[in-house]
C-alpha positions as CSV (number, residue, x, y, z in Angstrom):
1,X,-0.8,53.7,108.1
2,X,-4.0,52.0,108.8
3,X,-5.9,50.7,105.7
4,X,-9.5,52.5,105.7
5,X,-12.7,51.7,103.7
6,X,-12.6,53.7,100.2
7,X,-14.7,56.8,100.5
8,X,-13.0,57.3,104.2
9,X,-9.5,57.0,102.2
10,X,-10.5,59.4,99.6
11,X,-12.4,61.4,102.1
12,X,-9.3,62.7,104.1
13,X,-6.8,62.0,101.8
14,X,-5.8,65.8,101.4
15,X,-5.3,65.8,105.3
16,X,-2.7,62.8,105.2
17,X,-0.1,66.2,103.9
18,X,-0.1,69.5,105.3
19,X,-2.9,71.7,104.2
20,X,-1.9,75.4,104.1
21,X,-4.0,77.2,107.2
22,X,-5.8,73.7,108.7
23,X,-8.1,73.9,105.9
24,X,-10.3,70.4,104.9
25,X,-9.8,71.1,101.2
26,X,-6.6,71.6,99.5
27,X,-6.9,75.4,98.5
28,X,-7.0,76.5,94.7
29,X,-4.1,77.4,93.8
30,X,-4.3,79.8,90.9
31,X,-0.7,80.9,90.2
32,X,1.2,79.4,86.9
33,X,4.5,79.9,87.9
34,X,6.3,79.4,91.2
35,X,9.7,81.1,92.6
36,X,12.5,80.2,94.9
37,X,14.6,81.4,97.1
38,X,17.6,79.8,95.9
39,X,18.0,79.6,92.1
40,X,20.2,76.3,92.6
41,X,16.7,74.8,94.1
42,X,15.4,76.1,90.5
43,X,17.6,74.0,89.1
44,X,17.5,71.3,90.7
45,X,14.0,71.1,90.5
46,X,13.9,71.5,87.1
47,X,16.2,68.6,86.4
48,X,14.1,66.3,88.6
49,X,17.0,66.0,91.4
50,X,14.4,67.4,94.2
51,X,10.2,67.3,94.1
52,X,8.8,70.9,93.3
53,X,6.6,72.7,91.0
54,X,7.8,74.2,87.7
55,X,5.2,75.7,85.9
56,X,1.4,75.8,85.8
57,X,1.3,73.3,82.3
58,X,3.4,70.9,84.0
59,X,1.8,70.6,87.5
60,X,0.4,72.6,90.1
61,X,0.0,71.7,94.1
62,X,-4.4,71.7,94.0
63,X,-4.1,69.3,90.8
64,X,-0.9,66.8,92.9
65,X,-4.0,66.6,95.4
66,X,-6.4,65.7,92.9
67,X,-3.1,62.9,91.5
68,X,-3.0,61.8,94.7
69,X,-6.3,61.2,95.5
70,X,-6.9,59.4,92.3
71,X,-3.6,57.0,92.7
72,X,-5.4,56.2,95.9
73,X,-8.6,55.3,94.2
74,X,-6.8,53.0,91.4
75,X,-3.9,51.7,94.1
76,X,-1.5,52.8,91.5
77,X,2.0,53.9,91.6
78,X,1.8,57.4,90.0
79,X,-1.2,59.5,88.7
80,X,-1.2,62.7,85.8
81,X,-4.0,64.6,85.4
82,X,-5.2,66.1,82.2
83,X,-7.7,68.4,81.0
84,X,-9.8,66.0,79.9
85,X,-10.3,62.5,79.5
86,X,-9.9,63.0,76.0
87,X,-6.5,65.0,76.9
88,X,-4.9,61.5,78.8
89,X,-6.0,59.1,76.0
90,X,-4.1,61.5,73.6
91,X,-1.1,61.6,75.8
92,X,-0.6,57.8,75.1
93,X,-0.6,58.3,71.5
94,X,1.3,61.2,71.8
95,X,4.2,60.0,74.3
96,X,4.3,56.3,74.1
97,X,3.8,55.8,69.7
98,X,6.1,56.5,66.8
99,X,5.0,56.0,63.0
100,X,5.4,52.3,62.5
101,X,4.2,50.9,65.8
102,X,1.2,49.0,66.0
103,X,-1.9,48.9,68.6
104,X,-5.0,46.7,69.0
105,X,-8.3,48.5,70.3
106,X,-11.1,47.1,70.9
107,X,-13.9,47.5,68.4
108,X,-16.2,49.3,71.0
109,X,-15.3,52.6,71.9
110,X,-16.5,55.8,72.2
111,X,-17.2,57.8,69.6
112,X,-14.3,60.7,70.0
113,X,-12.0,57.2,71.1
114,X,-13.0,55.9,68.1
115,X,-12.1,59.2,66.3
116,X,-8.7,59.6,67.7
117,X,-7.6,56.1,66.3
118,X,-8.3,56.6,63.1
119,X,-6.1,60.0,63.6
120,X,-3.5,58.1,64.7
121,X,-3.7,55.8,62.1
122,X,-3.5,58.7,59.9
123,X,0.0,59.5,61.1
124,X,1.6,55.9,60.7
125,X,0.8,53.6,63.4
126,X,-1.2,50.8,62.5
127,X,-4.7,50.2,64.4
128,X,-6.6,47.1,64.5
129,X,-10.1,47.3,65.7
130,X,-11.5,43.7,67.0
131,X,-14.6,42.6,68.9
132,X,-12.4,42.3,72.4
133,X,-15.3,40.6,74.5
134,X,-13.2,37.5,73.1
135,X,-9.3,37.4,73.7
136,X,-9.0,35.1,71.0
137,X,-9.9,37.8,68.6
138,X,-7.2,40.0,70.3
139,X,-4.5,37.5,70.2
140,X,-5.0,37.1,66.3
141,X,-4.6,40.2,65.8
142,X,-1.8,41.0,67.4
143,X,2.0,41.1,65.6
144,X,5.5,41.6,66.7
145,X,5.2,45.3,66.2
146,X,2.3,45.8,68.9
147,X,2.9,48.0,71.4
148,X,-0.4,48.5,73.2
149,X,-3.8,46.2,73.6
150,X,-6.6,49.4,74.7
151,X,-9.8,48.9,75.8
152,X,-13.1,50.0,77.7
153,X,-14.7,48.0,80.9
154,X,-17.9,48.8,79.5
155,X,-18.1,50.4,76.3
156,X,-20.4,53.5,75.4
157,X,-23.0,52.9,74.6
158,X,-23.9,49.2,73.6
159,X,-22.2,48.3,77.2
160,X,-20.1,45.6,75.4
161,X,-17.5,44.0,78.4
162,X,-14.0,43.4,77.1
163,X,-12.5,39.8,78.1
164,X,-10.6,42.0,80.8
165,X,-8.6,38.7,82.5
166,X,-8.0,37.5,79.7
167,X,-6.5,39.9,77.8
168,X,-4.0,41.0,80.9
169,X,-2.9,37.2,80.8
170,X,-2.3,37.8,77.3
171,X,-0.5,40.9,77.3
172,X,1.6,40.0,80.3
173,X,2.4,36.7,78.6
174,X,3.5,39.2,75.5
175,X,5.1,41.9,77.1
176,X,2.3,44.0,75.7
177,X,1.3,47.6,77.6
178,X,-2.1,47.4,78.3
179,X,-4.4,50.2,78.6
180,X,-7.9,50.0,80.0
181,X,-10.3,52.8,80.1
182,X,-12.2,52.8,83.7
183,X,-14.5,55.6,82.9
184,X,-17.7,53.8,83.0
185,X,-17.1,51.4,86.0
186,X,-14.8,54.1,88.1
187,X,-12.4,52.6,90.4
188,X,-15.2,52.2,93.1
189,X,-16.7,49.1,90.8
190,X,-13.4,47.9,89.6
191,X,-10.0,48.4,89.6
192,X,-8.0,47.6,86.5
193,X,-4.6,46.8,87.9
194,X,-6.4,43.7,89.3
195,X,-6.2,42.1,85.5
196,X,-2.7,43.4,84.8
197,X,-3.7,46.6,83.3
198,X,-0.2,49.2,82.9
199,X,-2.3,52.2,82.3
200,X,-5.7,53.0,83.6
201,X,-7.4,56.0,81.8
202,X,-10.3,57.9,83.9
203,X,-12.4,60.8,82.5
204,X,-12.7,62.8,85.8
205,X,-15.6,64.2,84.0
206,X,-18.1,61.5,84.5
207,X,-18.5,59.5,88.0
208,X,-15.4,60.9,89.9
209,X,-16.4,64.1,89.5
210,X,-19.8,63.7,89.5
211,X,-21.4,66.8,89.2
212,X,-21.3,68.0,85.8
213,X,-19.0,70.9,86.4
214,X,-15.7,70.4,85.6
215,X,-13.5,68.7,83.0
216,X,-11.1,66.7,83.5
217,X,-8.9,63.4,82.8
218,X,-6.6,60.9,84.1
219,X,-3.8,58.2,83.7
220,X,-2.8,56.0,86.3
221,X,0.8,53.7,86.0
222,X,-0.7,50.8,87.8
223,X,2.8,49.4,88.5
224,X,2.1,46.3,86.7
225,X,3.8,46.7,83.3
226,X,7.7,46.8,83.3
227,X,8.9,49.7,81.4
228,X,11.7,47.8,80.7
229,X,9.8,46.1,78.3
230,X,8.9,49.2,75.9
231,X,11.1,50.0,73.0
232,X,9.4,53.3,72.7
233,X,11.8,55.3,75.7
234,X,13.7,58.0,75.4
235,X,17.6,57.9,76.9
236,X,16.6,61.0,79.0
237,X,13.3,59.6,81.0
238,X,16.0,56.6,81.7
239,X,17.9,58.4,84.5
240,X,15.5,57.0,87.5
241,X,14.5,53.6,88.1
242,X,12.4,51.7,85.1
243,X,9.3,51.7,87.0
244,X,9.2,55.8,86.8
245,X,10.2,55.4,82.8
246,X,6.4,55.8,81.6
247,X,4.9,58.2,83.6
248,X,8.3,60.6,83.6
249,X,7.9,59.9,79.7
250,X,4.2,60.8,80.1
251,X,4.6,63.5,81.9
252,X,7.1,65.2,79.4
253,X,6.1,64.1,76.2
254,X,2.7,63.7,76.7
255,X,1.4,66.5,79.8
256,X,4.2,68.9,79.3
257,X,4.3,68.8,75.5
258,X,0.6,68.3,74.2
259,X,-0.2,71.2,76.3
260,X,-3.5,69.1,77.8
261,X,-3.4,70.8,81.4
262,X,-5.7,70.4,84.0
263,X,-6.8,74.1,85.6
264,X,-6.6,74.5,89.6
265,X,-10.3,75.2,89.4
266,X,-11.5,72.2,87.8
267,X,-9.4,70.1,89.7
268,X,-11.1,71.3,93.3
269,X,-14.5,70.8,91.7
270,X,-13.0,66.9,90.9
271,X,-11.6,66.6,93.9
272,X,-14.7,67.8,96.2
273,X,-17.1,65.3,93.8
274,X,-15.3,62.5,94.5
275,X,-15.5,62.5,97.7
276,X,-18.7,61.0,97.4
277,X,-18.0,58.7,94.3
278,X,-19.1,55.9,96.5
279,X,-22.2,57.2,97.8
280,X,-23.4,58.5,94.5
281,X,-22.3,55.3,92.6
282,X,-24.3,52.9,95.0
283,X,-27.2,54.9,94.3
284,X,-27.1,55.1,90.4
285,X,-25.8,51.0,90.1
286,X,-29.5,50.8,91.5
287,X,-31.3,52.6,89.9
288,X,-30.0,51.8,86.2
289,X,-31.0,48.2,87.9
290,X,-34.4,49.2,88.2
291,X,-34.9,50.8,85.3
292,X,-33.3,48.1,83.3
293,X,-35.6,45.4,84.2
294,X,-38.5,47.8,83.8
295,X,-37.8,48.4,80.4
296,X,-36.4,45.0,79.4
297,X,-40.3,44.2,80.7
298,X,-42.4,46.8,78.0
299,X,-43.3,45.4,74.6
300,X,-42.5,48.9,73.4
301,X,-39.5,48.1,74.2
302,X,-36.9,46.0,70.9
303,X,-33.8,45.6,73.7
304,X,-32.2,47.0,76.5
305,X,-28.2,46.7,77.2
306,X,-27.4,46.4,80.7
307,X,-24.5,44.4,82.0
308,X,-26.5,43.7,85.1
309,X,-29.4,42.3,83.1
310,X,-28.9,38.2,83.4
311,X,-29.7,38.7,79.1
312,X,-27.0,40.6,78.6
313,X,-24.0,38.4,76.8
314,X,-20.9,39.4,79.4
315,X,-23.2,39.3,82.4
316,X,-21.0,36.1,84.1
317,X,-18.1,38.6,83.4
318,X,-19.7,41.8,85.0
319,X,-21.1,40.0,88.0
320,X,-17.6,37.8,88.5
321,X,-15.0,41.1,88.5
322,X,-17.3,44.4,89.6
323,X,-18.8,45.2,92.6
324,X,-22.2,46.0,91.0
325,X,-23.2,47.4,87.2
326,X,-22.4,50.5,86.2
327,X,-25.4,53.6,85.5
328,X,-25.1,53.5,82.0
329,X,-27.7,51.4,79.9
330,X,-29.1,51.8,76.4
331,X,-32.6,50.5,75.0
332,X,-34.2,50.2,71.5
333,X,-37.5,51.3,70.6
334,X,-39.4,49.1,69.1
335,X,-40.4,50.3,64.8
336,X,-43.0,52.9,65.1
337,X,-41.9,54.4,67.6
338,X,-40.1,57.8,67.3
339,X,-37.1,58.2,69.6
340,X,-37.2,61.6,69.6
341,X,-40.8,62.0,70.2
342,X,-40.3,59.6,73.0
343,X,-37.5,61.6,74.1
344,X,-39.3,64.8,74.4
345,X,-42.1,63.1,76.4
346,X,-39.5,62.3,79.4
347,X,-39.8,64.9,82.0
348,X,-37.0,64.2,84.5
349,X,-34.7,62.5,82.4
350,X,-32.8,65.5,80.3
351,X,-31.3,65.4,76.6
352,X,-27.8,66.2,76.9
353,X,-24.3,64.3,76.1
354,X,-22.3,63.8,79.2
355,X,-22.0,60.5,81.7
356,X,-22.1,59.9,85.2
357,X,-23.8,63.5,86.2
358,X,-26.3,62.9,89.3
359,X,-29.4,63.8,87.3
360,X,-30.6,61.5,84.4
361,X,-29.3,61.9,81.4
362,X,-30.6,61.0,78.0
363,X,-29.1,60.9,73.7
364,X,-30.5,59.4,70.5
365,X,-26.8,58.1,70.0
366,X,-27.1,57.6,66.4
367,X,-28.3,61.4,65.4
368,X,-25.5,62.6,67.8
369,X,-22.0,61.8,69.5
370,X,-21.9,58.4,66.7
371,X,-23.3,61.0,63.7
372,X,-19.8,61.5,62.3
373,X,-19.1,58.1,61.9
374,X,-21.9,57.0,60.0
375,X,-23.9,54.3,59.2
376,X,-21.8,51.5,57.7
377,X,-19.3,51.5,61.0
378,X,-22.6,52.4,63.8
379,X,-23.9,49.1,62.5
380,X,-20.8,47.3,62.6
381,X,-20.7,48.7,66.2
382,X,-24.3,47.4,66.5
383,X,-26.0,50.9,67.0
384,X,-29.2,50.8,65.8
385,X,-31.1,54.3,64.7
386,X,-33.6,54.1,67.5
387,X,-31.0,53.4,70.1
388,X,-30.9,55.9,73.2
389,X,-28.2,56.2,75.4
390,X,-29.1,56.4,79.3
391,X,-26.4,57.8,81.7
392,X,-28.7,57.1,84.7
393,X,-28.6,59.6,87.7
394,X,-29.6,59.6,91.5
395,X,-33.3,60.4,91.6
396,X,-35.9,59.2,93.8
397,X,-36.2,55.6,92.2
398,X,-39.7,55.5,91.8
399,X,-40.0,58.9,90.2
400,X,-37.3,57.9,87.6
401,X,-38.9,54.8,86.7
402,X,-42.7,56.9,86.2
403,X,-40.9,59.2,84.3
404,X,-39.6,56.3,81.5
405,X,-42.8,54.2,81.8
406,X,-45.1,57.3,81.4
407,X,-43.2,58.7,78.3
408,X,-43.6,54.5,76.7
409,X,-47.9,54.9,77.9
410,X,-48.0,58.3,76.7
């Protein structure tokens, strides 16, 4: 088949199977169960001997379009979708460690990422945190009982870059599954299989789906890891050829298991929005530009955290391996200034805690998502008390850029 440009891949991607009735979109498909004919075909399904649905928790045909369409956008091997982002980072923990394993994260992370960790560190498997915008600081820490090196492209919020080429060579050179997190550059920007990653998480919440309507999540099997490798699989998910070992694992263990299901309906929301991931994603890259320089510019202003600011520390990184910057940034007020009075003062720009919506969005990080952690590890993150988070959205350039200096004059 002809190789097309990205958004016309993902564009008529549904159309490259049979759609039910001619139509564009792959139709919601609400039911939970699905019957046969034959029961042997049952049977055979269920023992994985012949492709078929099961049951509504373990797959369904509107969210295999919504796979499909996000294997395209990652070039991976095999996709599982989840009902959140939060749902597929669990699923590694919960298919891929046992109680005496070990894992190396990087020190930036989201806040519920951050939370999950420490869970699972609760329930005997070792978790080292390290500053991973370094791969030296990632090789010391890891030890013969390390299963999995996770990280972030950009982290949330502080925009921290992981030595992503680095660390691949590293993990590939150790046998090491590694894990990156594509949420805030989406597969549009970058692709992690180009660095060696094994697993590429996506919350379908954010960019993919664009819209702010619909929860969802993703893991991609990049192809790049041998599952030969991994101590951690069961005899039964050994039946098929080692490079279906993880996601069959996955699916079971970690999909079928944990319970994390996407819904029909949330996956034809995902799927409609990322159609125009592209589109949308050119748009905001340019705008959190703008408004990046703009701020980095005000007095008012203490710092600003862009990877597409020539300031920021992992800019050679950013500009060497995506295709542009991303549309989240975070800024400091200067002392004096009250973040949530300046807050307030924004017009356009609304208070709310998603990512990668098309309108503006804008949190005083340390009152809120970083709260619960408090105030010892936020600083060790390097989250100041003034800092506000800035998923940036696809307004009219000029009017989003009045709307942050006018709030600074006012």
């Amino acid at each position: 088949m002809k190789n097309y440009g990205f958004t016309t891949t993902i564009l008529h991607n549904d159309r490259q199977k049979t759609i039910e009735q001619g139509s564009l979109h792959k139709p919601v498909h609400t039911s939970v169960a699905f019957g046969y004919a034959d029961a042997r075909q049952l049977a055979s399904v269920f023992q994985g001997k012949e492709p078929g649905f099961r049951y509504g928790r373990q797959g369904n045909p509107t969210v295999s379009a919504l796979e499909d369409k996000v294997n395209q956008m990652e070039q991976g091997v095999a996709t599982l979708c989840f009902s959140t982002g939060m749902g597929a980072i669990g699923a590694v923990f919960q298919a891929l460690l046992r109680a005496g394993d070990h894992m190396v994260s990087s020190a930036f992370l989201f806040g519920n990422t951050n939370s999950m960790w420490q869970t699972v560190a609760g329930q005997g498997v070792g978790v080292d945190f390290v500053d991973a915008t370094d791969v030296a600081n990632v090789a010391a820490a890891l030890k013969p009982e390390t299963r999995i090196v996770f990280v972030e492209t950009v982290a949330n919020p502080r925009t921290q870059i992981a030595d992503l080429q680095r660390i691949g060579e590293l993990c590939a050179q150790r046998g090491i599954l590694y894990v990156v997190d594509n949420t805030m550059t989406t597969p549009y920007l970058f692709r992690p299989k180009d660095v060696g990653a094994g697993l590429v998480v996506n919350s379908l919440t954010k960019s993919i789906g664009g819209h702010g309507n619909a929860l969802g999540g993703s893991l991609t099997d990049t192809g790049a890891y041998d599952w030969s490798k991994f101590p951690n699989i069961y005899e039964n998910y050994k039946k098929a050829a080692p490079a279906q070992w993880g996601m069959a694992q996955i699916r079971a263990k970690g999909l079928r298991d944990f319970g994390a299901a996407l819904g029909p309906e949330a996956a034809h929301h995902i799927a409609v929005g990322a159609e125009t991931l592209a589109l949308r994603m050119e748009r905001t890259c340019a705008n959190a530009l703008a408004l990046a320089r703009l701020l980095e510019q005000d007095a008012r202003v203490a710092a600003v955290y862009y990877p597409g600011l020539e300031s920021h520390p992992q800019h050679g990184i950013a500009k060497e391996l995506f295709k542009s910057y991303g549309s989240l940034l975070s800024f400091e007020l200067k002392d004096g200034i009250d973040c949530f009075d300046y807050l307030n003062r924004l017009k356009l720009a609304v208070p709310a805690s998603n990512l990668g919506d098309t309108r503006t969005l804008v949190i005083p990080v340390a009152h809120t998502i970083f709260y619960e952690m408090g105030a010892e590890r936020r600083a060790s993150m390097g989250i100041a008390e003034s800092l506000i988070r800035v998923s940036v959205g696809i307004e009219d350039t000029a009017d989003l850029l009045d709307d942050f200096a006018s709030a600074l004059n006012a």
